[in-house]
LODOKE-349266 format. One line per field, with one value per residue (C-alpha): x, y, z; residue number from 1; residue in one letter. Coordinates in nm, 3 decimals, decimal comma. Layout:
N
u	X:...
v	Y:...
w	Z:...
k	NUM:...
r	A:...
***
This chain:
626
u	9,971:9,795:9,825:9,424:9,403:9,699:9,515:9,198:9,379:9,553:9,275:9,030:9,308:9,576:9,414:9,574:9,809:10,208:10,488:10,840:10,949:10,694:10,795:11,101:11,035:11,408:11,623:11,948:12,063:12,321:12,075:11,806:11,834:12,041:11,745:11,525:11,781:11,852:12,163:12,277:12,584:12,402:12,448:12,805:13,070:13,155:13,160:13,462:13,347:13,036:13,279:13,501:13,163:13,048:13,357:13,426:13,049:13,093:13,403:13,184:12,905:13,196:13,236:12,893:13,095:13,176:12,850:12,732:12,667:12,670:12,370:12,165:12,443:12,359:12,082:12,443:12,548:12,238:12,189:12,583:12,462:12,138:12,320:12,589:12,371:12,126:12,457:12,529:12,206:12,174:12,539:12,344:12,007:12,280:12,412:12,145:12,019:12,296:12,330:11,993:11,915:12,198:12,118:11,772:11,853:12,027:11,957:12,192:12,512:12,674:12,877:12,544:12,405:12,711:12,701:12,316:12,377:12,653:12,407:12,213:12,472:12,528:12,218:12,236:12,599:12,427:12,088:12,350:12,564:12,260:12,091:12,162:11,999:11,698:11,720:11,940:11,692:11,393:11,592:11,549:11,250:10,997:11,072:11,421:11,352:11,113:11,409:11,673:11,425:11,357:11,749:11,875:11,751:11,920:11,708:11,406:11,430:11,414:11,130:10,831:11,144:11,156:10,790:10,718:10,943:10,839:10,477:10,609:10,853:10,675:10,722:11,110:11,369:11,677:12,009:12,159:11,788:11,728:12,083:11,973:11,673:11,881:12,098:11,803:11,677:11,800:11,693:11,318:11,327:11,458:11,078:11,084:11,400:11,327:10,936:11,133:11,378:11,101:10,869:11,058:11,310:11,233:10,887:10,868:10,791:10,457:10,384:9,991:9,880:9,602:9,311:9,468:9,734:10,032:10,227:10,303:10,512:10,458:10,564:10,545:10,562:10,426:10,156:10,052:10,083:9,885:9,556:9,427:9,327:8,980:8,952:8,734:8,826:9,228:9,201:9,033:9,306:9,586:9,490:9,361:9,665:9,903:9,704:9,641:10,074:10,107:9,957:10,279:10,434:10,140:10,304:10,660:10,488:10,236:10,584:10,695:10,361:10,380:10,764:10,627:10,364:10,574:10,861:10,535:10,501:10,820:10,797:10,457:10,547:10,878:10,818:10,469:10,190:9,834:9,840:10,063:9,787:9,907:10,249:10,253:10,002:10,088:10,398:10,246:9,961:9,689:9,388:9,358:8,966:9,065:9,146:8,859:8,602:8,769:8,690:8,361:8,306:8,428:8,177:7,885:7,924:7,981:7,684:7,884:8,137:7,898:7,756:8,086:8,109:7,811:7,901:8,236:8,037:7,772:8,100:8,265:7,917:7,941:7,680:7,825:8,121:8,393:8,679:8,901:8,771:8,893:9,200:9,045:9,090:8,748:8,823:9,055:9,255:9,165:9,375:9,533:9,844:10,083:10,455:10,663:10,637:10,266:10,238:10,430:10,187:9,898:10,033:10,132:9,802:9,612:9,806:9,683:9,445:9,758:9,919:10,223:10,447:10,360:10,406:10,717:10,907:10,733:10,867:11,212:11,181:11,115:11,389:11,687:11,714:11,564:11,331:11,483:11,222:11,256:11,240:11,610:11,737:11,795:11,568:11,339:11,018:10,714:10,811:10,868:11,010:11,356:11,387:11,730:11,970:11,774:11,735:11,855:11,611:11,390:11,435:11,201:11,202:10,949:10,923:10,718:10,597:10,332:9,968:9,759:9,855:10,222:10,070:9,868:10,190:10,413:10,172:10,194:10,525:10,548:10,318:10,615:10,853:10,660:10,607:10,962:11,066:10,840:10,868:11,264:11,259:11,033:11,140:11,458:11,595:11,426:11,094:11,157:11,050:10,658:10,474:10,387:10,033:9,987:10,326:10,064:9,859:10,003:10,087:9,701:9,612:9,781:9,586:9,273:9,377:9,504:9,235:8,963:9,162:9,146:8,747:8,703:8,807:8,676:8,342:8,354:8,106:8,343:8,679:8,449:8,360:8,720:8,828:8,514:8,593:8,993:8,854:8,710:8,935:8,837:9,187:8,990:8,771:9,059:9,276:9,032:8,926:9,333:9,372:9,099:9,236:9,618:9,414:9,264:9,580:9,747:9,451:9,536:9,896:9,822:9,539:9,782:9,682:9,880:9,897:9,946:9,952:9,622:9,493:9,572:9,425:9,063:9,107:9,176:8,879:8,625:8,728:8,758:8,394:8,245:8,434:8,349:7,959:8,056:7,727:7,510:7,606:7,808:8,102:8,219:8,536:8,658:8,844:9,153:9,206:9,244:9,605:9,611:9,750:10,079:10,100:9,990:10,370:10,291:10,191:10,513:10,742:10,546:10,295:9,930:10,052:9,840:9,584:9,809:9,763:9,363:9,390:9,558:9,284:9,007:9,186:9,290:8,910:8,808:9,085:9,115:8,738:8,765:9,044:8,859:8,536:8,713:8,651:8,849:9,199:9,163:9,492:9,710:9,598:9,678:9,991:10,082:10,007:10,260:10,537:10,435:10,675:10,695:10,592:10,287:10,100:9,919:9,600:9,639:9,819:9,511:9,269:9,457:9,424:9,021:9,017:8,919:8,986:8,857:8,501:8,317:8,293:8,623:8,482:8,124:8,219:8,442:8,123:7,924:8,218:8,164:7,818:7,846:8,089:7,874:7,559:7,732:7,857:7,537:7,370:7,607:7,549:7,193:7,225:7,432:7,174:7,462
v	3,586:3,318:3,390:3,421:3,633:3,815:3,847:4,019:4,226:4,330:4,405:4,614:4,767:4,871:5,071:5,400:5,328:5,359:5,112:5,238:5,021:5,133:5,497:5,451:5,450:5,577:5,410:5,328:4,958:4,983:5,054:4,768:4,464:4,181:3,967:4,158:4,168:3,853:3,680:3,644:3,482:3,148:3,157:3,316:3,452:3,743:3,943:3,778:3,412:3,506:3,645:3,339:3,125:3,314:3,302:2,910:2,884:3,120:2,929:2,521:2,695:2,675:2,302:2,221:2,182:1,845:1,735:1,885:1,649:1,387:1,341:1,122:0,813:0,680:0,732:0,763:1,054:1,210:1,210:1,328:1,666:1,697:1,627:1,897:2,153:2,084:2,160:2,454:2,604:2,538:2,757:2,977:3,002:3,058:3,335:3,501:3,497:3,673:3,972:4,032:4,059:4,269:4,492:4,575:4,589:4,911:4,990:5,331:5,079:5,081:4,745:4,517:4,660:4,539:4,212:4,217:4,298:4,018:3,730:3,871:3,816:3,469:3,371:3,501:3,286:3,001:2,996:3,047:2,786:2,532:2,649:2,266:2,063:2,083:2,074:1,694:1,574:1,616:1,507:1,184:1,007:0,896:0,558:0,649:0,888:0,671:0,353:0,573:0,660:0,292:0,186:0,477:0,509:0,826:0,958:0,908:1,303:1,371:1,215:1,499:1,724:1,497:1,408:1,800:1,840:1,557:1,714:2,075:1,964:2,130:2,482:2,404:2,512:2,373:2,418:2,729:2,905:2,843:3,031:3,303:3,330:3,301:3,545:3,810:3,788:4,076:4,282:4,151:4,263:4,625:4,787:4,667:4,834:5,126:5,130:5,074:5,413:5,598:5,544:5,597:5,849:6,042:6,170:6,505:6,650:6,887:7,152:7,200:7,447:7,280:7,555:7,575:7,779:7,498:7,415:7,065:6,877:6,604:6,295:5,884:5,842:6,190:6,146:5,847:5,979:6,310:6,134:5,992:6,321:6,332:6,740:6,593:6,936:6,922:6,495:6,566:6,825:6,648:6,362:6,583:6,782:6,440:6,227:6,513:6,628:6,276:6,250:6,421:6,100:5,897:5,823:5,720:5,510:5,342:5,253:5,091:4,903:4,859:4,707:4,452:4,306:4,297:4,087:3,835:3,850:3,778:3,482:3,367:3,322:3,209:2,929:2,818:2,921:3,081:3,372:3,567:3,349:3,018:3,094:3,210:2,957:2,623:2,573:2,523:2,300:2,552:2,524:2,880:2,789:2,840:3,217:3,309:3,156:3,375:3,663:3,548:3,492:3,816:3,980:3,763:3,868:4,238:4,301:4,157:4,400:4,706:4,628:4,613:4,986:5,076:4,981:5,200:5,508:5,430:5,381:5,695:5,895:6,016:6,112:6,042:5,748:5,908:5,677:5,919:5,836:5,497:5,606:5,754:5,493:5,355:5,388:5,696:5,734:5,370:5,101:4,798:4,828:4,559:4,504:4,264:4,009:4,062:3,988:3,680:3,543:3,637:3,487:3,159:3,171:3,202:2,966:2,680:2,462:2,359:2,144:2,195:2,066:2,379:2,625:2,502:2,582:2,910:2,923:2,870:3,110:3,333:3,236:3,177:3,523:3,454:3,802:4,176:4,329:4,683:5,011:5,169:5,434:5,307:4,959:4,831:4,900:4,676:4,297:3,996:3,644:3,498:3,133:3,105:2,816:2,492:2,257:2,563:2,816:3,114:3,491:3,726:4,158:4,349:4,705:4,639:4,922:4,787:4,875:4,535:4,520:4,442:4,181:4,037:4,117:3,887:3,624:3,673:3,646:3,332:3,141:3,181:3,070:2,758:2,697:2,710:2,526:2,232:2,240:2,186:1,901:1,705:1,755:1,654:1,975:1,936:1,946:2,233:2,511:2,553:2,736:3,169:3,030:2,852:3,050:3,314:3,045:2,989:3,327:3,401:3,133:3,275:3,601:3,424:3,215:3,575:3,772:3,490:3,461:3,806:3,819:3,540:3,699:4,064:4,182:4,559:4,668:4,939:4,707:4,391:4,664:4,744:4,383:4,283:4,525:4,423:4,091:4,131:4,181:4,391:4,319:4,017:4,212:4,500:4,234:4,074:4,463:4,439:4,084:4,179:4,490:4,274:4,091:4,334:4,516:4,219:4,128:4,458:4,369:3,984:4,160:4,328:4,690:4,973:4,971:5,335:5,542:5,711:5,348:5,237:5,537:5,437:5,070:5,083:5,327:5,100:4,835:5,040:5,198:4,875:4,724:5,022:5,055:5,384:5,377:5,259:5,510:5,340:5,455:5,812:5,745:6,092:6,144:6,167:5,825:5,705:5,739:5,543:5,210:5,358:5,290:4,902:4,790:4,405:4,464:4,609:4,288:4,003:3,845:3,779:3,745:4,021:3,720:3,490:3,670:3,672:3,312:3,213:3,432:3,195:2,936:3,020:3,107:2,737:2,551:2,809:2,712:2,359:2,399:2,624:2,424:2,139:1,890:1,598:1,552:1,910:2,012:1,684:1,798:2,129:2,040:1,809:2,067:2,299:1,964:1,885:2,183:2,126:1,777:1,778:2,075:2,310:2,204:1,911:1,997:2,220:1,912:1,714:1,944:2,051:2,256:2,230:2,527:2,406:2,414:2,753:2,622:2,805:3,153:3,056:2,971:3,325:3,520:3,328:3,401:3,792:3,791:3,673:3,897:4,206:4,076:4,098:4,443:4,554:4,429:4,629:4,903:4,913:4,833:5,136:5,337:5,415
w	5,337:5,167:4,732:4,691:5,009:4,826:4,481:4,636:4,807:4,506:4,301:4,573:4,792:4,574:4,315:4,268:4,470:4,320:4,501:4,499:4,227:4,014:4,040:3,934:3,577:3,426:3,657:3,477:3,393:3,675:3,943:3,870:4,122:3,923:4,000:3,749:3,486:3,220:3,263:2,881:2,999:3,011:2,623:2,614:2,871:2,695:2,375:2,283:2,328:2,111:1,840:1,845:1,771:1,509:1,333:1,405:1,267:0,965:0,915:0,919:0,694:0,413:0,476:0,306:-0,003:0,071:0,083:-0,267:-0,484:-0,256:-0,147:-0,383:-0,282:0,024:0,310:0,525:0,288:0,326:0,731:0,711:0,538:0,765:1,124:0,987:0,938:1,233:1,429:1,287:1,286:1,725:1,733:1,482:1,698:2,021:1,839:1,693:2,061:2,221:1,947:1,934:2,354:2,362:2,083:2,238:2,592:2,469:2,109:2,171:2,128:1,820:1,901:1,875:1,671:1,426:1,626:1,513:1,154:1,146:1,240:0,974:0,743:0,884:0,806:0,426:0,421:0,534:0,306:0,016:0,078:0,187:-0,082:-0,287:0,021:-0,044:-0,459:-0,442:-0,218:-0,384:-0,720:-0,588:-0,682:-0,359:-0,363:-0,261:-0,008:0,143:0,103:0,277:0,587:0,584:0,609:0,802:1,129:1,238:0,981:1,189:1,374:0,997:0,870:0,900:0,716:0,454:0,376:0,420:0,093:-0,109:-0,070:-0,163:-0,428:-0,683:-0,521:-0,414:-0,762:-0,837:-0,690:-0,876:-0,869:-0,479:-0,409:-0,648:-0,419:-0,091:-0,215:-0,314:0,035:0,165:-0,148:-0,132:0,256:0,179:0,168:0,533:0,655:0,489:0,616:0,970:0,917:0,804:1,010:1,310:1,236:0,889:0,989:1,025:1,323:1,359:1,660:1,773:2,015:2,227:2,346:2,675:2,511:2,512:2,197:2,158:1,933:1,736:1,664:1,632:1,981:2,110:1,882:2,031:2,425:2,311:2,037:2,412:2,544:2,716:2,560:2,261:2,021:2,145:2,028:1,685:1,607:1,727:1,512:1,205:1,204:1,217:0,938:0,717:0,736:0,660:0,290:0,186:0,261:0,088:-0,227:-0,073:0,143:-0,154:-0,384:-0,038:0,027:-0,403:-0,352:-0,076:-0,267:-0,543:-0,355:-0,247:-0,609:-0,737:-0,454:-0,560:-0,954:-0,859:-0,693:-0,858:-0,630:-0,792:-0,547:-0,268:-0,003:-0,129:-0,120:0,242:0,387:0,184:0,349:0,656:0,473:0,538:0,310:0,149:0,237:0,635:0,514:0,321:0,638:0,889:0,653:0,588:0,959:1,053:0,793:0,933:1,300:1,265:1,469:1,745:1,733:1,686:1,994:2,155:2,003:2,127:2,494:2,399:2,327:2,658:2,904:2,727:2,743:2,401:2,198:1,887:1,862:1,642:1,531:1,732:2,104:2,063:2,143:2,452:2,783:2,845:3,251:3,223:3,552:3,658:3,688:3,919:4,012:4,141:4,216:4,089:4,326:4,335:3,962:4,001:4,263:4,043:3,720:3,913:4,040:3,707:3,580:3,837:3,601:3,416:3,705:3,931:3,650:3,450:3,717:3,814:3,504:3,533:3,911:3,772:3,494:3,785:4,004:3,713:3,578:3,219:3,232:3,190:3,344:3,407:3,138:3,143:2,868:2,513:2,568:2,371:2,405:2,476:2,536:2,310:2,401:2,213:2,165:2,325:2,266:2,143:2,472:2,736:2,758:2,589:2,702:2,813:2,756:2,934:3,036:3,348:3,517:3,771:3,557:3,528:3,128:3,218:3,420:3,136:2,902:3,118:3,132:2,764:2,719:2,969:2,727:2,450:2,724:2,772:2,458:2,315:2,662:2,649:2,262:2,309:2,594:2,366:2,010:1,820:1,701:1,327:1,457:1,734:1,501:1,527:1,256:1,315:1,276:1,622:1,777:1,952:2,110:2,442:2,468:2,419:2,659:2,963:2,947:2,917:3,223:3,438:3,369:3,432:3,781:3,881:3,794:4,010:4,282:4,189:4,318:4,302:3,991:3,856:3,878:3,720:3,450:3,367:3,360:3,132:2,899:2,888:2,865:2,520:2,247:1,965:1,829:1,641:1,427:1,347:1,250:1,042:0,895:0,824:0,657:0,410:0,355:0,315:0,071:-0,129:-0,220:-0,295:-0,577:-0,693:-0,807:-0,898:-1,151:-1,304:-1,143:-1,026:-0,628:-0,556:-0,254:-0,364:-0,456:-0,109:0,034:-0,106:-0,038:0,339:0,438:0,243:0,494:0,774:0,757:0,670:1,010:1,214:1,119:0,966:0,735:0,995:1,254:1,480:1,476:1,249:1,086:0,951:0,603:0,736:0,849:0,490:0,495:0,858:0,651:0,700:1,060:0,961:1,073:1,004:0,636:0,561:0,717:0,743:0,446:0,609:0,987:1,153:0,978:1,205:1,540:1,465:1,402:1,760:1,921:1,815:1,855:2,231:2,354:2,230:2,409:2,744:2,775:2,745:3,035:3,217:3,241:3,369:3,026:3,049:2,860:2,794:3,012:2,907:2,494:2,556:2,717:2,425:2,215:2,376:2,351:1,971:1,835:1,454:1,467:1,241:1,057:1,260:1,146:1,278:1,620:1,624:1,585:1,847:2,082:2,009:1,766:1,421:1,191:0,884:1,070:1,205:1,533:1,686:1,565:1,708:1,996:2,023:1,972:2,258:2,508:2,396:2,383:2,708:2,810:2,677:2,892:3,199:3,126:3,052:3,311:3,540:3,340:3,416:3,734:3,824:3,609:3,328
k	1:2:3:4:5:6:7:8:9:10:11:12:13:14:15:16:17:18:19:20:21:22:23:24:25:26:27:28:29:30:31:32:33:34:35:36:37:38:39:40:41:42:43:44:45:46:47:48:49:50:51:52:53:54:55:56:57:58:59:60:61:62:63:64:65:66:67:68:69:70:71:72:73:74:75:76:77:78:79:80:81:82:83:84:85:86:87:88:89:90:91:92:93:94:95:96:97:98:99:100:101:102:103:104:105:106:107:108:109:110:111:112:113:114:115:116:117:118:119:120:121:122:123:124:125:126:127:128:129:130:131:132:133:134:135:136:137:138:139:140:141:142:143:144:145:146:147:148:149:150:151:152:153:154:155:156:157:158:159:160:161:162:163:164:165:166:167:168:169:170:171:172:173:174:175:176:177:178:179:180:181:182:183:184:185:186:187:188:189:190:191:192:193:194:195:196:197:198:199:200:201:202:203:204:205:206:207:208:209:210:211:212:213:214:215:216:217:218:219:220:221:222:223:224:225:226:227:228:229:230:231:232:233:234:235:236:237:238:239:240:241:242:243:244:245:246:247:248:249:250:251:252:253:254:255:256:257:258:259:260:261:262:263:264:265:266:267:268:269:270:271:272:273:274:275:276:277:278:279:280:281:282:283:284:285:286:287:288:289:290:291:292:293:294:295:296:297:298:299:300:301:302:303:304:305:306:307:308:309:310:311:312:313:314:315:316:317:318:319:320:321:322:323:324:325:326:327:328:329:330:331:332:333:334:335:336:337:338:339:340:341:342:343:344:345:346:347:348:349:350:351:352:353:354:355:356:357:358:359:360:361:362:363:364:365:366:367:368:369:370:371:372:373:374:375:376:377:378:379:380:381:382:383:384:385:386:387:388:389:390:391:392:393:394:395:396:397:398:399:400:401:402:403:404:405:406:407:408:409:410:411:412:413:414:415:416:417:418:419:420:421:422:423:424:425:426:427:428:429:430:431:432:433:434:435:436:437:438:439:440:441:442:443:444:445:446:447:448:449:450:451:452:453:454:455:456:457:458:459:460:461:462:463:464:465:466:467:468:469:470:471:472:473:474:475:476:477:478:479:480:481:482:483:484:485:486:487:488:489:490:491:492:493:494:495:496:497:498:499:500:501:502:503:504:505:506:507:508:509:510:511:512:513:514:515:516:517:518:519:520:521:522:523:524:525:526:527:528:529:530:531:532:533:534:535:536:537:538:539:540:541:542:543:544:545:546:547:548:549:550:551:552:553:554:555:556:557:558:559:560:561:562:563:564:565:566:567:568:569:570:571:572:573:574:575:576:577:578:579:580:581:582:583:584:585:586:587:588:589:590:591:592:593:594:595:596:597:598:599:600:601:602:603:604:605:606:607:608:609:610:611:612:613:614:615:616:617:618:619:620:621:622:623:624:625:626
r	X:X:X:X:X:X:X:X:X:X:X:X:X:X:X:X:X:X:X:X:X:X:X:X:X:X:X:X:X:X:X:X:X:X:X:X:X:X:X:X:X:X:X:X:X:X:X:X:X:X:X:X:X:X:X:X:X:X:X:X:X:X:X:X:X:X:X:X:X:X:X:X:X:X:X:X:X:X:X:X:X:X:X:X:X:X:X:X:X:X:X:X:X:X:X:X:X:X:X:X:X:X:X:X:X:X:X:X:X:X:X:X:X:X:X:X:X:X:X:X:X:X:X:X:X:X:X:X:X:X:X:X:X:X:X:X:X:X:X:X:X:X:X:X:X:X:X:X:X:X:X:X:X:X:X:X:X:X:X:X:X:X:X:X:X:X:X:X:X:X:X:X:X:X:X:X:X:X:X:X:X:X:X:X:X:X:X:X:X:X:X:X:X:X:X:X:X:X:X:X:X:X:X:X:X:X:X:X:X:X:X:X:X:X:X:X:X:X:X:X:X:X:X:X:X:X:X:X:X:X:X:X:X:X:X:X:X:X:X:X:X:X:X:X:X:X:X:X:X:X:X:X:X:X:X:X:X:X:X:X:X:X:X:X:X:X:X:X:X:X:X:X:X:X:X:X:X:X:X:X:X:X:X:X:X:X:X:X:X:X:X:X:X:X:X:X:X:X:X:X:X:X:X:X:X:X:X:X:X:X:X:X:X:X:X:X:X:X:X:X:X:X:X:X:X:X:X:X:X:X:X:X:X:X:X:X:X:X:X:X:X:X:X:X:X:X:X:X:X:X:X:X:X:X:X:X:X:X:X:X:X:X:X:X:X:X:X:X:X:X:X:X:X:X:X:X:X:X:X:X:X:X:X:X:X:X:X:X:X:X:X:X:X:X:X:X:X:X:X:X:X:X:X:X:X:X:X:X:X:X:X:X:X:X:X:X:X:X:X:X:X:X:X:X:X:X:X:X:X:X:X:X:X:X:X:X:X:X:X:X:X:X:X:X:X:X:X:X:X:X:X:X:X:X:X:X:X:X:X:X:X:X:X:X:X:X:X:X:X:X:X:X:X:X:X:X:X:X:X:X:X:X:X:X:X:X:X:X:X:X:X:X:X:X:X:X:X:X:X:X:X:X:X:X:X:X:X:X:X:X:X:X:X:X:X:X:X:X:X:X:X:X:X:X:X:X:X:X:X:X:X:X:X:X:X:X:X:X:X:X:X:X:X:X:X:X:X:X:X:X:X:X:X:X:X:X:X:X:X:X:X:X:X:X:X:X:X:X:X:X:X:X:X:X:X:X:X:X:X:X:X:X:X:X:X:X:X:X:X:X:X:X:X:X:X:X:X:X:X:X:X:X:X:X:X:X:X:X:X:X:X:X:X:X:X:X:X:X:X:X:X:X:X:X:X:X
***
């Protein structure tokens, strides 16, 4: 069967329907086809090999002595110390690999876990004893560094390294002070493992008898199977009864979120910066300006989203949109279903307007065993990509169980494969590591590209409807609702104030109602929800990146577009993009490519594609008399 004839058939013949794969949801490891498991062996043999290298590698990490000191000699001195620890930190990257796949492909096993916590430790080793690179470099003056690039051409992988820290040299301490720092790592990160324990483990568990009579209990997960309920009374208990048991926890949880802006603090004043935005954005050479725009952006084109809401509450037939039905699935007991092998036929489909050379490598990510596809007891849930070993190749965990979300989640993933694989093939090893703030890009891309492949070939009103709707991504404006938020509590410490769980808890509905319309009437966000910061999992491990995610999503619509319309150079930029790794700020990779941040146009251009969006589902709407 021909692929197109394939995808239509997919999307009006198969809904509802369940393939045999799919229905086996608990299968265990042993039983899943070796073709839809990862082969980790590609990075080591065995357990024992990947022992052996981390203890040949913890034993190198001790050489660096005999480079301290050194370094201000000779440009030969100085590409010595940077070619050793480039080499240590690919074994490193190897490693860290291996323990972690093997950790979450069963997070029961005690074994990696260890092996997990031991690259961790690695890591801290290394930072310590690398901690004087960085300080004997930029005790040189310019000229030098600049005369030692100039003489030493092995330098040359080296040179965006090097110019990056002569233009943050301000921010980097010296020698003795940058260890301290390496060595306080793991401190400053506590609030996050103990957010993580918490959060999944140390919450108390709640029943709740529903008005057909059945006690239920809950918890994290059961809580979020159970707050989707179509019984509108049973959903505004279950979530009533969970938030409001949870404001007994509201003060551990503030001195957690309190001990996380505090450790941005402690970074911020540390190293020099005015505020907690500088100090995570400047490193990547991101105009604090870029920020505030977004935010203003958002603010300005609120509208957009409460129309979005408003097509919610018409699709849901509500009379009243409470905060609580958003939870509720738009097209409950709807959805596409495909196999395996049908999802990789409609992903290399989609994928199409990027050239054969592009959907190769994806063919052979298919074909080499680099995906662990399947849900089996003890993995991890959801999906993510790893880098893999530099120059080899990225892995892939999904959970695929056959809905047309896993679809979209492994075309998601995919982008990070091609990413970090076309990154790696074109970049020396010192500018392989791409910023966090264009990482989600390609990832983004390749759901534009899968679901504007399945429209095209979708005619049926109610299936268009439920695409549309998938198609828009009100992710943008609650990530936006949680940057400012991010921001606002971090003014509160850098003012000097207290940042208290009761503080937090007035903070976060303010920008919650204003995002939601709550004044206005468009959507009724109860009480309750003020304590609903807890579940913000980002804010508590990684400074401003939910800020990130809603970056790449602007960023994405602009660029898919361009591809999508057919504008020439658009697919070789994009592709260049996807080869530039670390090679230049992302601002300027951005600009390369056809997008410039510091300029509204990315954002205006998002709302046109949903206002668009949003006149096509009315007009279906209307047509159908809904």
């Amino acid at each position: 069967m021909q692929k197109t004839a394939c995808c239509i058939l997919v999307i009006l013949s198969m809904l509802f329907l369940a393939h045999p794969e799919i229905l086996s949801q608990n299968r265990d490891r042993s039983e899943i086809p070796d073709k839809y498991k990862w082969d980790l062996t590609h990075l080591y043999v065995s357990d024992q090999a990947w022992q052996e290298a981390k203890d040949k590698v913890s034993e190198k990490i001790e050489e660096f002595d005999r480079f301290k000191g050194r370094l201000a000699q000779s440009s030969s001195n100085l590409l010595d110390c940077l070619e050793f620890s480039t080499e240590i930190l690919k074994e490193m990257r190897r490693l860290s690999s291996y323990s972690w796949n093997k950790n979450r492909q069963d997070l029961r096993e005690s074994k990696y876990q260890a092996m997990d916590q031991k690259t961790n430790q690695l890591n801290t080793k290394y930072n310590a004893h690398a901690a004087f690179i960085q300080p004997e470099i930029l005790a040189l003056n310019n000229r030098t560094i600049h005369k030692f690039m100039e003489e030493e051409p092995g330098l040359q992988p080296y040179t965006f390294y090097l110019n990056d820290l002569m233009r943050r040299k301000k921010h980097i301490l010296s020698d003795s002070e940058e260890k301290v720092i390496a060595e306080a790592g793991g401190m400053l990160q506590s609030p996050s493992s103990i957010y993580s324990t918490l959060i999944n483990v140390d919450l108390a568990k709640m029943d709740v008898t529903l008005s057909t009579g059945e006690t239920i209990e809950l918890n994290q997960p059961d809580f979020g199977r159970h707050r989707s309920t179509a019984h509108k009374e049973d959903r505004e208990l279950i979530n009533r009864t969970y938030y409001n048991a949870l404001h007994k926890w509201q003060s551990t949880f503030g001195s957690l979120m309190n001990a996380k802006v505090n450790a941005d603090l402690f970074n911020t004043r540390v190293r020099g910066y005015t505020d907690c935005l500088e100090m995570t954005l400047e490193p990547n050479n991101i105009p604090v300006a870029v920020f505030y725009s977004f935010i203003d952006n958002a603010n300005k084109n609120l509208d957009k989203f409460h129309r979005y809401l408003k097509i919610r509450k018409r699709l849901l037939g509500a009379d009243e949109l409470e905060y609580t039905n958003l939870s509720v699935p738009t097209f409950r007991n709807f959805d596409l279903n495909y196999d395996i092998e049908e999802a990789k036929d409609l992903i290399l489909d989609s994928l199409k307007p990027l050239g054969k050379a592009y959907t190769s490598i994806v063919k052979k990510v298919f074909e080499s065993r680099w995906i662990d596809f399947y849900p089996t007891p003890g993995k991890r849930s959801n999906g993510y990509t790893d880098p893999g070993a530099y120059a080899e190749h990225p892995y892939v965990l999904t959970n695929y169980s056959g809905k047309y979300q896993d679809v979209s989640t492994l075309a998601h993933e995919l982008g990070h494969v091609l990413h970090r694989y076309l990154t790696d093939r074109s970049q020396p090893f010192p500018t392989s590591n791409y910023a966090s703030f264009i990482a989600e890009v390609a990832a983004i891309f390749n759901e534009k590209l899968l679901i504007n492949e399945v429209l095209k070939n979708t005619k049926d009103d109610e299936t268009r409807l439920y695409l549309l709707m998938n198609s828009i991504d009100r992710t943008l404006f609650d990530r936006a609702q949680v940057s400012e938020f991010e921001w606002r509590i971090h003014q509160e410490v850098e003012k000097g104030n207290a940042l208290t769980g009761d503080r937090i808890s007035t903070i976060y509905p303010e920008t919650l109602r204003k995002y939601y319309g709550h004044d206005q009437g468009i959507c009724h966000v109860p009480d309750y929800f003020d304590i609903r910061w807890i579940f913000e999992r980002l804010l508590f491990i990684n400074t401003y990146r939910v800020y990130v995610y809603a970056t790449s999503q602007i960023v994405t619509t602009t660029l898919a577009e361009k591809v999508l319309v057919g504008e020439k150079g658009a697919v070789r930029k994009y592709l260049d993009f996807l080869s530039a790794g670390g090679s230049d700020y992302p601002i300027n990779l951005l600009k390369k490519a056809g997008v410039d941040l510091t300029s509204p146009e990315p954002f205006v251009k998002t709302m046109e594609m949903m206002s668009r969006v949003m006149d096509e589902i009315e007009r279906i709407l209307e047509k159908n008399g809904r």
